[in-house]
C-alpha positions in Angstrom: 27.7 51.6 18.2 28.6 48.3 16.1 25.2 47.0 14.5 24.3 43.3 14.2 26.4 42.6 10.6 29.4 43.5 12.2 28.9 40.9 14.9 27.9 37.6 13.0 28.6 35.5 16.3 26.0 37.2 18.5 23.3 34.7 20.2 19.6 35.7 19.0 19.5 36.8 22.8 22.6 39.1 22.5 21.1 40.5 19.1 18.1 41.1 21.3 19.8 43.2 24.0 22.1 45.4 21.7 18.7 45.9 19.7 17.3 47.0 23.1 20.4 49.4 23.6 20.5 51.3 20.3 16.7 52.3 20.0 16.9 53.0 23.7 20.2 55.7 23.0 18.5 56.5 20.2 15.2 57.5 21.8 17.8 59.2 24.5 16.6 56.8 27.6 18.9 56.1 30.2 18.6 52.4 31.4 16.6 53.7 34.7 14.4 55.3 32.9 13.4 52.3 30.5 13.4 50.4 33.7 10.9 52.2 35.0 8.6 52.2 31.9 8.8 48.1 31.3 9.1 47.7 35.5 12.3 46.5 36.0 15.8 47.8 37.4 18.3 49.4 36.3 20.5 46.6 36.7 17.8 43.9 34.8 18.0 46.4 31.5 21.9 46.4 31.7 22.0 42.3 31.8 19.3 42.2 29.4 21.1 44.5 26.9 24.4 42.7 27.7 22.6 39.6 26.6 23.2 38.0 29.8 19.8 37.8 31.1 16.8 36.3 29.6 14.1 38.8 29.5 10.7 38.0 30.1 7.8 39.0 28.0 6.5 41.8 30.1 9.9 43.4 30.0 9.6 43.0 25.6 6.0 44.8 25.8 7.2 47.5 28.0 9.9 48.2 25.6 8.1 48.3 23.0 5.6 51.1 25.1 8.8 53.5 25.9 9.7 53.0 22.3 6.8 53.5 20.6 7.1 50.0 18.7 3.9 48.1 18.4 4.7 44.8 19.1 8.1 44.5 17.5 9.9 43.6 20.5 7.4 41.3 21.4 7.7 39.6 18.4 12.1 39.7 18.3 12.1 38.3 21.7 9.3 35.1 20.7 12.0 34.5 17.4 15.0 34.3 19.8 13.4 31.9 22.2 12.2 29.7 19.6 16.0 29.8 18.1 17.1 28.4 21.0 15.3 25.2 20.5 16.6 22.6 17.7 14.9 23.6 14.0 12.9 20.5 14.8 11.7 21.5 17.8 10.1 24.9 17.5 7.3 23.9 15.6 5.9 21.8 18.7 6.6 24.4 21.1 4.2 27.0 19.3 1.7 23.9 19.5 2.5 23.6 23.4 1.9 27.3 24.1 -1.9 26.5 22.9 -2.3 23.6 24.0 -5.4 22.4 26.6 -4.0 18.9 27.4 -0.3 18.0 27.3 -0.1 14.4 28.2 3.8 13.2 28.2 5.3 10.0 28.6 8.8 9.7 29.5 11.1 6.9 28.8 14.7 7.9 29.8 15.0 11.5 30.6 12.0 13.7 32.5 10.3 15.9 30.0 12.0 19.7 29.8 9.1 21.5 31.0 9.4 19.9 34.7 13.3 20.0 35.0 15.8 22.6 37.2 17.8 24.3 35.7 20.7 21.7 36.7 19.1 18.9 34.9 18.5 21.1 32.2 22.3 21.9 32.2 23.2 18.1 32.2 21.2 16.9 29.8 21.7 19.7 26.9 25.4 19.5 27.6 25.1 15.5 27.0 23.5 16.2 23.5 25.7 19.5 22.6 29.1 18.7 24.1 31.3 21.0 22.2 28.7 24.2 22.2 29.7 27.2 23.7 28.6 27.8 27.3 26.8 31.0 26.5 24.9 29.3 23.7 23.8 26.5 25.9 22.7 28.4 28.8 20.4 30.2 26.6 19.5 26.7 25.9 18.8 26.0 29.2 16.7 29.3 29.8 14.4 28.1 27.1 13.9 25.3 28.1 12.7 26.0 31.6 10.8 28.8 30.5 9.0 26.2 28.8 7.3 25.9 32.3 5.8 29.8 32.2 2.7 27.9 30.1 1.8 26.8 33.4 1.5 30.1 35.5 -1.1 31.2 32.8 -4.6 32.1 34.5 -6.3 29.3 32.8 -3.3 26.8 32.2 -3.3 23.4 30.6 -3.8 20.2 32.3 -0.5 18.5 32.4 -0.3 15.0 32.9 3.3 12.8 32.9 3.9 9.1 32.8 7.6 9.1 34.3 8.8 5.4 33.4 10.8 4.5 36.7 14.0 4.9 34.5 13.4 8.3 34.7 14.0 8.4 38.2 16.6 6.4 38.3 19.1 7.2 35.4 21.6 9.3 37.5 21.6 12.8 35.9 24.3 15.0 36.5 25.1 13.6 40.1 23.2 13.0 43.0 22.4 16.3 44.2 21.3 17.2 40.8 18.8 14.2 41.2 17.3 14.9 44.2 16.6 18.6 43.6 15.1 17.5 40.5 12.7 14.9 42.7 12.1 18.3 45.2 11.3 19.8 41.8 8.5 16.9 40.8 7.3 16.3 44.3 6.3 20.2 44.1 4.6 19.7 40.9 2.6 17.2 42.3 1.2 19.8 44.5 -0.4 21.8 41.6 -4.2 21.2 40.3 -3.4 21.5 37.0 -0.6 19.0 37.0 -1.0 14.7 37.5 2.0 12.8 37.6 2.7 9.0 37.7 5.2 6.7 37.6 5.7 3.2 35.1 7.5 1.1 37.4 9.7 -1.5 36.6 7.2 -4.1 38.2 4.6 -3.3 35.8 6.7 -5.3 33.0 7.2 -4.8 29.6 5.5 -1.4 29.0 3.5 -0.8 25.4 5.7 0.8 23.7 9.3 2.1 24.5 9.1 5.8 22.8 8.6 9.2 24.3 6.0 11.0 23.0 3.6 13.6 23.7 -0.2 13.9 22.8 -1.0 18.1 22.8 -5.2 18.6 22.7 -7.0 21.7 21.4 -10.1 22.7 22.2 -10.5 23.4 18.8 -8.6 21.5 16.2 -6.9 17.6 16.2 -4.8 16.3 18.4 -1.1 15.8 17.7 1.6 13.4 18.7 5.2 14.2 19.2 7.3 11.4 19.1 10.9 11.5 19.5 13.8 9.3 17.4 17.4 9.6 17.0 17.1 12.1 14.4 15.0 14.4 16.5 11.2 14.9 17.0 8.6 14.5 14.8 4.9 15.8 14.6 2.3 13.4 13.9 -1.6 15.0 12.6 -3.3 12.4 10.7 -6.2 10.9 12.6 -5.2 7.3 12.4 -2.1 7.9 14.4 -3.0 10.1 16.7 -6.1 7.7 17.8 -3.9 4.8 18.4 -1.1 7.3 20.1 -4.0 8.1 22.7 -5.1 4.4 23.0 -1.0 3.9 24.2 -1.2 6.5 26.5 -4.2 5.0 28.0 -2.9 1.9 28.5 0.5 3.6 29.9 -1.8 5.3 32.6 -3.9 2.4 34.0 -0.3 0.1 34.0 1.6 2.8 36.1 1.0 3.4 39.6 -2.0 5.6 41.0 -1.0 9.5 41.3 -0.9 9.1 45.3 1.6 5.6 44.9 3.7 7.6 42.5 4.5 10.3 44.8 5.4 7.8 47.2 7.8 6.2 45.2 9.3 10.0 44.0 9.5 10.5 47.1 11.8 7.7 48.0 13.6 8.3 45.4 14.5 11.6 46.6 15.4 10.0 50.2 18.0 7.6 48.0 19.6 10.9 46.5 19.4 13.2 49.3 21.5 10.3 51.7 
């Protein structure tokens, strides 16, 4: 069996799988029989371990109980998810996974944890368009996974300001567009979860950046703002204060959660046609 150094093109996903398959022949475990320790198929281990299926977490832990590993697959199969995302990136998606509040504002594209998998697709390909399909699609999966955070027991309130460009800025094509307004108008169904829109009506709005305030229940708040260069994290108090006064003043100019699902909803009508 041909071990990592002799593959120096493998995906941190595809590492991930053949890792899976050589303890796995090594502890002399069919693929059914792992399947049934983690809880999955036969056929999941075989995509996992061909590295064309992104394995969920449960499926890590249970490895690690047929192997006897502790938590090491656990902790290969956080590393690869976090690879997938931009060097800049990861370090505010470990912040995400704890945070209470994630309050997002939107200015051209909606924020990755609320997209399909199409807009995903469309917008990842826009930034990377000379990457190879398998590497973006793993992309892609890590990007909507970003959305697990919310299936937690006790998730974190999520609240988007969706300038009106958002909705409007043709993604992909029109079918792409209105799933992905199916996709908000279901979000808007969940507790946890407040969405409204910055229409163009309201004017000039306070500032023209994305960026995203992540609160703790213990510990300060942080801003992520984006720029052309990629993301940036933001800790001193004196920023972060006036970042939440902007986001303030971003909520009372959009409209009211109720008139904002009315518009989405219109917006999906325009797509759907």
């Amino acid at each position: 069996m041909p071990d990592d150094e002799s593959q120096p093109d493998l995906t941190p996903l595809q590492s991930f799988g053949l890792d899976v398959q050589q303890v796995r022949l090594a502890r002399k475990l069919t693929m059914k029989q792992l399947g049934k320790v983690a809880g999955y198929s036969e056929s999941y281990v075989s995509k996992v371990e061909a590295g064309k299926m992104v394995p969920s977490e449960q499926f890590a832990v249970g490895c690690d109980r047929a192997f006897g590993t502790g938590t090491l697959f656990l902790r290969q199969l956080r590393r690869a998810l976090l690879s997938d995302h931009p060097s800049w990136f990861a370090p505010y998606i470990q912040l995400e996974l704890r945070a209470t509040e994630i309050l997002d504002y939107s200015t051209m594209f909606i924020m990755g944890m609320l997209q399909t998998v199409e807009y995903a697709r469309a917008t990842l390909r826009a930034y990377h368009p000379r990457e190879a399909r398998a590497v973006l699609e793993e992309r892609v999966a890590a990007r909507i996974r970003r959305r697990e955070v919310m299936d937690r027991p006790y998730p974190p309130l999520l609240w988007v300001v969706l300038h009106e460009t958002c909705l409007r800025t043709v993604v992909g094509d029109r079918q792409v567009m209105a799933r992905q307004m199916e996709r908000l108008i279901k979000e808007a169904e969940n507790p946890h979860v407040t969405l409204q829109v910055l229409p163009f009506g309201a004017g000039t709005p306070v500032t023209g950046t994305a960026f995203t305030l992540l609160v703790f229940d213990n510990g300060p708040t942080v801003v992520h703002a984006e720029s052309p260069q990629g993301g940036r994290l933001y800790e001193d108090p004196k920023t972060t204060k006036n970042a939440t006064g902007v986001y303030h003043r971003l909520r009372a100019d959009a409209l009211s959660p109720d008139l904002s699902l009315t518009r989405i909803k219109d917006m999906y009508k325009e797509y759907a046609a």
